[in-house]
N, C-alpha and C positions, 0 to 999 in steps of 0.2 A: 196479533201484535207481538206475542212472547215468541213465535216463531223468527218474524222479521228482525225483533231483535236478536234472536241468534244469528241469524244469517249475516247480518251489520257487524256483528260481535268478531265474524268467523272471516271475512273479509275482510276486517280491521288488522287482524291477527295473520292471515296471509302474506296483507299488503307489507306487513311492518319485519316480515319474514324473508319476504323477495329484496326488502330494499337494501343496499350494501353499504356495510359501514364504514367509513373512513380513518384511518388509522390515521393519527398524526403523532410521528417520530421527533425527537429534539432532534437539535446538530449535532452535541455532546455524544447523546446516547447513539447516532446513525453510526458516527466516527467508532465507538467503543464496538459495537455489533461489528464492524467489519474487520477490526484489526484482530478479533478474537477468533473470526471464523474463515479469513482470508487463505486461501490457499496455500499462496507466497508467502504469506509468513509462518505457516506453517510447516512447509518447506523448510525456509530456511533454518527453523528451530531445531527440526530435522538433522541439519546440517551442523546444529553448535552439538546437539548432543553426539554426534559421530566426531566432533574433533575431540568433545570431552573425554570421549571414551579413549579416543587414540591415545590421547595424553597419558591417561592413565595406564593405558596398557607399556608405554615403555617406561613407566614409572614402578610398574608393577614387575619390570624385569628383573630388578633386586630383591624382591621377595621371592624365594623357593616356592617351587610348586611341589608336588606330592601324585606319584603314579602307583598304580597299583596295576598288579596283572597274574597269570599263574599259565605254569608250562605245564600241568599233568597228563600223563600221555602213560600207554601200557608200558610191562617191563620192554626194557631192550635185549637188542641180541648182540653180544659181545659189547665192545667199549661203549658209554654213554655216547650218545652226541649231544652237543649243547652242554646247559645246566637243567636238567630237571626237578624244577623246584613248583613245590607245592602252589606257592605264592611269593612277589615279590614287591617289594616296595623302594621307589627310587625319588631322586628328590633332586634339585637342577636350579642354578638360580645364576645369574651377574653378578658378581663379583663388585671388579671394575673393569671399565672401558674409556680410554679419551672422546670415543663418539658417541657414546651414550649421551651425556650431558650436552652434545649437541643438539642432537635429536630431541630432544625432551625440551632447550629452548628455541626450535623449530616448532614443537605440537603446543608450544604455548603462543608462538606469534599465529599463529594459522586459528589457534582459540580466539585470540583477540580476531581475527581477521573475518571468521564466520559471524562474530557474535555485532560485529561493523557493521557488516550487512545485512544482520537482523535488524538493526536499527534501522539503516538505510533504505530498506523494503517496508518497514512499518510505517516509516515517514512518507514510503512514495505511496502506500495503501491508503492511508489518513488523508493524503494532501487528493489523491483519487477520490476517498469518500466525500472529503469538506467540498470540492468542487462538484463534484454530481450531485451534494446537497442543496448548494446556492444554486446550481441550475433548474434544477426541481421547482425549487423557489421562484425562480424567476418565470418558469414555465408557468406554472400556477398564476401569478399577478397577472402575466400575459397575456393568458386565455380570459381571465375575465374580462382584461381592458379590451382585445379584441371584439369581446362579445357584444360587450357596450360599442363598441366603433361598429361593427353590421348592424347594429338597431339604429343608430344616427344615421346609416348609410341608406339602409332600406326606408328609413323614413324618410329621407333625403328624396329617392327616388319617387316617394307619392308625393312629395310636393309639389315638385318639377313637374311630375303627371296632372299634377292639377293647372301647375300654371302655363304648363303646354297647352292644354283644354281651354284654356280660359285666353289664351293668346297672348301670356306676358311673358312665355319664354319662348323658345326653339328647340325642333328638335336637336341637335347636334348639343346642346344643355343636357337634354335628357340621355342621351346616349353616353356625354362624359359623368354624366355618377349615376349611370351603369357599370360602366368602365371601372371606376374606385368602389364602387360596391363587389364588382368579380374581384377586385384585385386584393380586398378587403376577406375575402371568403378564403382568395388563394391563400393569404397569408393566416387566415386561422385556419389550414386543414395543415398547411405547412409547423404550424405550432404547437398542432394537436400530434404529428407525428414526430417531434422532439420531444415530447412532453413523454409519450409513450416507449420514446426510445431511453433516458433519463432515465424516467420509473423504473422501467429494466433492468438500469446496468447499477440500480443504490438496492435495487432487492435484490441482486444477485451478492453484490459486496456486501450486505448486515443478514443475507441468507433469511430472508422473508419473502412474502409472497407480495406480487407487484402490483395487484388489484387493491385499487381505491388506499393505495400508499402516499398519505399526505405529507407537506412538513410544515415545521411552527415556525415564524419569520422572526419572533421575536426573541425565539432561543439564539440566535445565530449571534455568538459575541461580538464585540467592536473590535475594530482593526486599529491595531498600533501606527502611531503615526509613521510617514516614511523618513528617513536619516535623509538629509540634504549633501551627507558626506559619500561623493561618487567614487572617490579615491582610496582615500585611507581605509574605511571598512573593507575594502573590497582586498586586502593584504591579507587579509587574517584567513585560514583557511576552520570553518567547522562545517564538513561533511561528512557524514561517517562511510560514503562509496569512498572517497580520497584516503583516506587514515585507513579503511580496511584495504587498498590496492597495496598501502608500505606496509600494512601489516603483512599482506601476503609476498611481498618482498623481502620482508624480514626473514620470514619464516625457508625463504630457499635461500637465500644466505647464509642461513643456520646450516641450512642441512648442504650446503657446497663446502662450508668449514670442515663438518664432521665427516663427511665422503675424502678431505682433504686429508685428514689426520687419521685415517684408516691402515696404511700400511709401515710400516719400520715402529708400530707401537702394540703393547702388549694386551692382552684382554683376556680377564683370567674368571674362571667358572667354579663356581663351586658346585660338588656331585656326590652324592651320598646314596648308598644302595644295602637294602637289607633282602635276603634270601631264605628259604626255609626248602629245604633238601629232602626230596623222597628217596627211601631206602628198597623202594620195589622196584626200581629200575637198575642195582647191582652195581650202582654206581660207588659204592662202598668198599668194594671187593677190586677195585681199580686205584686205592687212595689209602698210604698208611694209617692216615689220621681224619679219618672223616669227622666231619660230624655235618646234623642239619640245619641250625642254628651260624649262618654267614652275614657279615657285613664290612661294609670300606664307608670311610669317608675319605675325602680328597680334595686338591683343589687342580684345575686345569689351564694352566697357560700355554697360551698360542701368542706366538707372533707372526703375522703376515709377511715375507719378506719382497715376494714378488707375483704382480696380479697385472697381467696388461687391460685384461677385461674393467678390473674396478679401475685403472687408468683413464679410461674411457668415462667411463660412468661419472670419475670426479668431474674431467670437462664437459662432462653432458648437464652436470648439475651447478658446476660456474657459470655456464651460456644460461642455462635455466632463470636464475640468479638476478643476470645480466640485463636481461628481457623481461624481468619483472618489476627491478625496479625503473629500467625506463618506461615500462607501458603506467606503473605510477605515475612517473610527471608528466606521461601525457594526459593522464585523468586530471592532475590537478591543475593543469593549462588551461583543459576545457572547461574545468568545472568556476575559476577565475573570471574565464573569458563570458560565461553564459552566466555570471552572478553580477559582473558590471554590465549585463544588458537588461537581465532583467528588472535591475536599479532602475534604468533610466526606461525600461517598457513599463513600471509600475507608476511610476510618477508622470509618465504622458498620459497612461491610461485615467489615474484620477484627477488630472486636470480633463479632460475629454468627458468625464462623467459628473465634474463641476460643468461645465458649458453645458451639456445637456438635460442637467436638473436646471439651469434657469432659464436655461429656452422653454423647459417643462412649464416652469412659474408662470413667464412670461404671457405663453400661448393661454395660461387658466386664469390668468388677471386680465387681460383681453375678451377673453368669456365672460366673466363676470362682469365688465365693462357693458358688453354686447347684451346682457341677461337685461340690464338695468335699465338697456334705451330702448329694448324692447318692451318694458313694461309701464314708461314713464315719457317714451317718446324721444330723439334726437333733440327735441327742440328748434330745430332748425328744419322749416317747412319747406325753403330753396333747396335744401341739400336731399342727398340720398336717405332715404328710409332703409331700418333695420329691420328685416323680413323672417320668417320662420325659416326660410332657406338660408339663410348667415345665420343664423342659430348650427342649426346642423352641421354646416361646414364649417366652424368654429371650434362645434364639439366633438367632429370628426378629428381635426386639427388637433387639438388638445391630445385625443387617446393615442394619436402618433406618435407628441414627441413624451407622452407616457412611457410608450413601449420602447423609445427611443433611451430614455431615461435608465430603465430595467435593464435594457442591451450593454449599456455602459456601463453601468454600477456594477454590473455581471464581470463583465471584461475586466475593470479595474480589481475587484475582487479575486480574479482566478490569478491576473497577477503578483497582487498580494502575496496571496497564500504560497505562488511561487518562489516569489523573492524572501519569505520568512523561509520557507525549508532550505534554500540557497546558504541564508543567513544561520540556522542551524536555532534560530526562533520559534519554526513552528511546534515542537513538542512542549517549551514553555506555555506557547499560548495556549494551547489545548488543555494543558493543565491550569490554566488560568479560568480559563473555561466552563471545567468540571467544577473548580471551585466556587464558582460562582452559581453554579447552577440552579434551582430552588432545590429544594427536598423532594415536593409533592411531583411526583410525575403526571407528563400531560394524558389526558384523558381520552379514548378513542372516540 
């Protein structure tokens, strides 16, 4: 007996080792996982701090640098050549320049302009993860009501087998819920391979592993109601892809000014140089007054008077200029044009997912209707009898317009969520979101 009981003990502890345990992620936290570990935004952060830097580096042009270096080399023979100095330290900075202060409000629109489409990549990563999440979801509900629809289905089919047998149906009966029974399997093997495609691409964006990756239905915030105003909102521009194309507009307009104001203006350097003089290269013996101890300060003005080349380069930086900020308003035309459609796609969408939540009701108050006369009778002995075969095909009926139900709610959701990032809404709501969210994290 004390053996058996190890062996129960040791198969218990196997069994409970093999089985895989199912993670269930919030919305909240899916959405946080991916924008922290997404590539694209990563990237593009990438890209704020390379403008930062730029910024700074011609800000930094005012400040003096500091070189060091040293010529020592054997005596020479006859006259030095060069300066033969032990060591030397030299020093170099900007002054002023009229294109300086260009350039630097050029690295500042181009700052703003990366830092746009960090945003704009976070909002399309976010609005990427909240949709792959509600699919997930939907996928989930799916599969179950599918599952429930092949056990009505397959039961279906021993009815009909019985009442083929029995001679109160036909074959051609039995053969059509055959037919919804296949058709019934094709669409959960069909759902099983969305379901699996989904799980993939939210464990690739929160950077987790895709096995047995659940979601909570109930973390998923409420959706703000839709504005009935298809016109007037739709004036207002907040997208940060549009605001970062003028910013990047901005910024080569800067920089076609400062290319412009390049020649017939002065641009002056300051230059400071200290030396220390070696006396074993005889270079003493060449110089009434030597000594090793040298240095200059100074300052260097240049004026440009004539450059055909930077001629060029200015109108190469006008046209640049030019094409930047038209390909802006072509961004904000589109971005207009697909924010009044997806107005009027989000509000056809939620009426389409109202009519098929009460087709939903509908078809399960008919069921429960059908549950009741089967258990209590029609009442009515002239008329048709309510059979275990209308049960089934009832209940078949029902998980249809289920899935019908999910398919919609889905749709009008991805909607949503499109028309709030249009709207320049979704990182509110997300914050809205988190705020709400409980404390305690969900449990695997």
């Amino acid at each position: 007996m004390i053996r058996l009981l190890r062996l129960c003990i040791a198969c218990s502890v196997f069994t409970s080792a093999v089985v895989p345990a199912y993670a269930q992620i919030s919305f909240t936290t899916a959405v946080a996982l991916a924008l922290k570990s997404n590539p694209k935004v990563l990237a593009a952060q990438a890209d704020v701090d390379k403008a930062l830097a730029a910024l700074q580096q011609l800000r930094d042009a005012f400040i003096p640098n500091i070189v060091g270096g040293s010529g020592v080399g054997p005596p020479s023979y006859g006259y030095p050549l060069g300066q033969p100095s032990i060591f030397n330290i030299t020093s170099q900075s900007l002054v002023f320049s009229y294109s300086q202060h260009d350039y630097i409000r050029a690295a500042h629109a181009s700052l703003d302009a990366t830092r746009l489409n960090l945003k704009d990549i976070r909002e399309g990563v976010a609005e990427d993860a909240a949709v792959t999440y509600l699919a997930l979801d939907r996928d989930i509900q799916r599969q179950a009501a599918l599952q429930e629809q092949q056990g009505f289905s397959d039961r279906l089919v021993e009815i009909v087998q019985e009442r083929l047998d029995a001679g109160q149906d036909t074959p051609i009966d039995l053969t059509t819920c055959r037919l919804t029974a296949a058709q019934i399997r094709l669409a959960r093997l069909r759902a099983e391979d969305e379901t699996a495609a989904d799980q993939a691409h939210l464990a690739r964006l929160i950077g987790l592993p895709a096995q047995a990756l659940a979601t909570t239905s109930n973390s998923v915030p409420a959706f703000p109601a839709i504005s009935s105003d298809l016109t007037g909102a739709a004036t207002m521009i907040a997208s940060p892809a549009v605001e970062s194309a003028y910013a990047v507009a901005r910024s080569k307009r800067e920089t076609a000014f400062a290319e412009a104001r390049y020649l017939w203006r002065p641009q002056i350097y300051f230059q400071g140089q200290y030396s220390r003089f070696a006396k074993y290269t005889n270079i003493q013996d060449y110089y009434l007054r030597f000594q090793q101890n040298n240095a200059a300060v100074g300052v260097q003005i240049t004026v440009p008077l004539y450059d055909v080349a930077h001629r060029a380069k200015e109108r190469e930086a006008a046209a640049d200029a030019a094409h930047a900020q038209h390909e802006a308003d072509s961004i904000r035309d589109q971005f207009l044009d697909s924010r009044i459609r997806a107005r009027h796609t989000a509000a056809e969408l939620s009426t389409r997912a109202e009519i098929a939540s009460l087709d939903q009701q509908l078809a399960r108050q008919q069921l429960e209707v059908l549950l009741v006369q089967l258990k209590i009778g029609s009442g009515n002995l002239s008329g048709p009898q309510m059979s275990p075969r209308d049960e089934q095909t009832v209940r078949i009926t029902e998980r249809e317009k289920f899935v019908a139900v999910l398919n919609a709610d889905f749709e009008a959701a991805q909607a949503q969520i499109s028309l709030m990032r249009a709207s320049g809404d979704l990182e509110s709501w997300l914050a809205a979101a988190v705020r709400a969210q409980p404390s305690t994290p969900a449990k695997p």
